[in-house]
C-alpha positions, 0 to 999 in steps of 0.5 A: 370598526368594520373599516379595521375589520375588513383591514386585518382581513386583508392583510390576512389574505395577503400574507396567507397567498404569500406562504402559499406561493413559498409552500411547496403545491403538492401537486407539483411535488407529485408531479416532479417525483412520477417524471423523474424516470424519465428524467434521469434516463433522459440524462443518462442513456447512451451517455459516455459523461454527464454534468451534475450540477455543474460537475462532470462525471465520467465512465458512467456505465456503472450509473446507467446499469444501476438506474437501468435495472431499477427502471430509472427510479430515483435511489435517493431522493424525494421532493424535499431531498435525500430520503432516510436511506440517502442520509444514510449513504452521504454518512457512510460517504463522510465516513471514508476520511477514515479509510484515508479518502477524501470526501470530497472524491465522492462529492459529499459536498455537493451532496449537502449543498443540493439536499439543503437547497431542496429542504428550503425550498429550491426543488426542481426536477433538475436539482433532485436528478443532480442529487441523486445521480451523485450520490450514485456515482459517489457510493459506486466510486467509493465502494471501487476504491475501498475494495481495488484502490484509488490508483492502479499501480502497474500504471505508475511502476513497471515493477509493480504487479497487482494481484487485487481481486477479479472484476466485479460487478459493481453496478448490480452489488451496489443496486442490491445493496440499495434494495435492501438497504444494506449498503453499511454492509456492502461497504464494510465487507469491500476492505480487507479483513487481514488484522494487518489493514485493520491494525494500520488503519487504527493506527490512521486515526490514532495518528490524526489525533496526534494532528489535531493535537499539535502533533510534535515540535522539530529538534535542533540539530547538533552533535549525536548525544551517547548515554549519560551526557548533558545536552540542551535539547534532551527535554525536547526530546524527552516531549517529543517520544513521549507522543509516540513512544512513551512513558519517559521518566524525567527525574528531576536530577537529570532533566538534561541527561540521557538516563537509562529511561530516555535512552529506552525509550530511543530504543523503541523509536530506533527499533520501530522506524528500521535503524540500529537500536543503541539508544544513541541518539545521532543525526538519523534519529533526529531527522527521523523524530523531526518527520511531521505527523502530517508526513506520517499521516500521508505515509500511513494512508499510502499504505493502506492504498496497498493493502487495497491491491492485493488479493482478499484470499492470502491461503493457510500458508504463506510467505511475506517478503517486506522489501523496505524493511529487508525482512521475511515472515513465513506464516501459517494460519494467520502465525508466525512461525519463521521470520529473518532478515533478507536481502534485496535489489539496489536502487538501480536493479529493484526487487519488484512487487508480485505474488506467486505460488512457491513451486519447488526448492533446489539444493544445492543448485547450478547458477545460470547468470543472467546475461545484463548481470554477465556483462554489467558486473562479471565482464569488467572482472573477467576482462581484468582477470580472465582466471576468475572463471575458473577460480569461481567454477564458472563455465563458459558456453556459446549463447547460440546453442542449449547444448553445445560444448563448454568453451576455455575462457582463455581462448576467447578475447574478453576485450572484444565483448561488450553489452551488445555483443556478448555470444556466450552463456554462464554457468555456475556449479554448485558449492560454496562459492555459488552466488546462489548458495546451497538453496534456492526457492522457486516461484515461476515469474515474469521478472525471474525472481527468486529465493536463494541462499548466500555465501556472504553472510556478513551483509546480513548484519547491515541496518540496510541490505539493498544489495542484490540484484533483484533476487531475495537473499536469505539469512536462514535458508535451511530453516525455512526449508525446513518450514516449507517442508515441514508437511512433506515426508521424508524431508526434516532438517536432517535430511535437508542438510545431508543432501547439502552436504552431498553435493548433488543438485536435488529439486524438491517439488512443493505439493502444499499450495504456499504463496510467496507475497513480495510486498513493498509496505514503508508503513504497518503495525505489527502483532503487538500493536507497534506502528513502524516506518521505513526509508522508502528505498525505491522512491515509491511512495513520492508517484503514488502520492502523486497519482492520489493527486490526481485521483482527488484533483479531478473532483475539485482539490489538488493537495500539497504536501511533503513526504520528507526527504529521509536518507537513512545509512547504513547502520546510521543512529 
């Protein structure tokens, strides 16, 4: 009995030193958590890069001012992992798959593995100095990237100025927000409040829905089907818009027709992806309907990076000029109070993306041609027809003096001239036939951009406008004139359209402060909730994927994906 006795109590020892070494010595606990400044400050002063957990970090000075102000402690973690606040910060992190980010970007993976390895038990001051380092360094990234974008896009198009809101201080806006625990709130206010970010990042998620669904089934090609005919594929079609453009009827007696029903419904899919609503349903349209959702999802998440660019403060009045769908809004106090059609670059002369401040408007003004448009486009005609000057009130003067005398074009020898030897100038009066019509709106830039009117008005019944070269045309010139002035004294429509009528170059100042925002969006939701698409005119969405890419790549995943190949024609069902 006493043999049994003194057995057990063995075995009980045994198994009580056994759990005693897995249970972490609260001591040692205690000592891990008081070196742990010094640790990290260890890791991290005077460092360019670190490596966490195997990681490498790069530009840590955001992490070294952040631990420096709060004297190294640690932000995140105890001994036995992520702190109640830290939870909190890698759930806001597993929240960016809905700004359109990866998380994987801000390390959330690694985040978890090392927390769980720390609760079962593998603590070492390395793992927890690991831990918390990349949570840092993944909050400070993720805020940059909601409030500036992912990618800056003068890096990836000449073409493209940015206008994102100043430098900030990031390091001490995210060590306030660690003191007092208000990072929700400090990563809430870092996206753009404009109802239109909000509307297409909404639209994001309904669109992954649709994903995680099935998405849609591709249709067959084929011959365009017109109201009332028979066709096979008119089912599938009927299936495919009512994920995004329903309700369709389907009436048993025509389940193979293009009805009335159907036909309405291609409509709303025409209208909302930039082609000609007829309701025919051509190769276009198809191609168009056949897009993946997964391109569309990618297209979205494109333009939110956009939005991201561009300032927080767009002001009381301004102007947005949306070059891939050819088309302008005035707004005031968040309205729309003017919209139109315009006219843009062709792909080979591209109408960049910038913002400035609308500063005068002329009417009825005089057109300096600029010297690549008088040697690419005006110097073959001329060399054909030297006649075309006059005939267009186009005056000739030399290049090498501001104020010299106009020269007859008929004693120059036009076959001698060439792009790299061109002394002259042109300069077109005003009148019907300027290139700049009767107005012209006035907004100081680099690329010599601006607003103007046009004598030919029929291109504005085109599905697709890229015709200028450069500027924006503009379908109702005197009602927007009207609308920038509408605060002005002295200046309503009927006095606009008599000093048109005049003939006399007058300049207008514009005293209110109205932006003018040209902008490049293949993707939005407007004010009625409808989500659009458009050809990307310019190829600019394929380099920003791209650049995206990278962005993720350089934290472990590099992506695959298509963004399609549309080409849509003009006027094109």
């Amino acid at each position: 009995m006493r043999k049994k006795y003194r057995a057990r109590l063995v075995l009980l020892g045994v198994s009580l030193a056994a759990l005693l070494m897995l249970m972490p010595d609260e001591r040692s606990c205690a000592g891990i958590i008081s070196e742990m400044p010094m640790r990290i400050r260890t890791r991290i002063e005077g460092k360019t890069q670190i490596v966490c957990a195997g990681r490498q970090i790069e530009n840590v000075s955001w992490i070294q001012r952040i631990y420096e102000a709060r004297q190294y402690r640690p932000a995140w973690t105890t001994d036995m992992g992520l702190s109640e606040s830290g939870q909190a910060a890698a759930a806001l992190l597993a929240g960016c798959i809905q700004e359109g980010f990866d998380p994987e970007t801000y390390h959330l993976s690694l985040i978890r593995s090392l927390d769980a390895g720390i609760r079962n038990g593998i603590v070492s001051p390395d793992r927890i100095v690991d831990l918390d380092l990349l949570l840092t360094h993944g909050v400070a990234l993720y805020y940059v990237h909601l409030s500036r974008g992912r990618v800056n896009p003068e890096v990836i198009d000449a073409f493209w100025a940015s206008s994102a809101r100043p430098d900030q201080d990031v390091a001490s806006m995210i060590g306030e927000a660690i003191e007092r625990d208000s990072l929700s709130d400090l990563l809430a206010s870092a996206s753009p409040a404009h109802p239109g970010f909000r509307r297409l990042r909404d639209a994001l998620g309904m669109y992954r829905n649709i994903q995680e669904k099935g998405g849609w089934g591709q249709i067959a090609s084929g011959e365009k089907i017109q109201s009332g005919e028979n066709d096979p594929r008119i089912p599938a079609i009927r299936k495919r818009l009512a994920v995004t453009d329903g309700p369709v009827t389907n009436p048993k007696s025509a389940t193979h027709m293009l009805d009335a029903g159907l036909i309405g419904a291609v409509k709303r899919f025409q209208k909302r992806h930039g082609l000609h609503p007829d309701g025919v349903i051509g190769p276009q349209t198809i191609q168009n309907m056949n897009v993946s959702v997964e391109d569309r999802i990618r297209q979205i998440e494109l333009n939110l990076e956009r939005w991201r660019w561009l300032n927080r403060e767009w002001g009381k009045r301004y102007l947005i000029v949306n070059i891939a769908d050819y088309s302008l809004e005035a707004v005031d106090e968040g309205k729309v109070t003017l919209d139109m059609r315009v006219i843009v670059g062709q792909t080979y002369r591209r109408t960049p993306v910038f913002s400035e401040r609308l500063r005068y408007i002329t009417l009825n003004p005089f057109w300096n041609v600029p010297k690549k448009i008088a040697v690419e486009d005006k110097l073959p005609i001329i060399k054909k027809d030297p006649g075309y000057l006059l005939k267009n009130h186009i005056h000739v003067y030399s290049a090498r003096e501001d104020n010299g005398p106009e020269i007859n074009p008929y004693t120059i020898d036009w076959s001698r001239l060439h792009a790299d030897y061109f002394p002259y100038r042109l300069k077109q009066d005003p009148g019907a036939r300027n290139a700049l019509g009767r107005i012209k709106f006035l907004l100081p830039n680099k690329y010599a951009i601006y607003l103007h009117d046009s004598p030919q008005r029929e291109l504005f019944r085109r599905t697709t406008r890229g015709y200028s070269s450069g500027c924006i045309r503009l379908e109702k010139p005197v009602e927007l004139a009207v609308e920038v002035l509408k605060n002005t004294p002295g200046w309503n429509q009927a006095k606009i359209v008599s000093t048109i009528q005049s003939g006399v170059t007058t300049v207008i100042p514009v005293k209110e402060e109205i932006m003018v925002y040209l902008l490049y969006w293949t993707a939005w939701v407007d004010e009625t909730g409808t989500i659009n698409f458009r050809e990307d005119i310019y190829d600019r969405d394929r380099p920003l994927w791209i650049a995206i890419q990278d962005v993720d790549k350089a934290y472990e995943r590099m992506k695959e994906v298509s963004l399609g190949n549309l080409v849509i024609k003009p006027d094109a069902s």
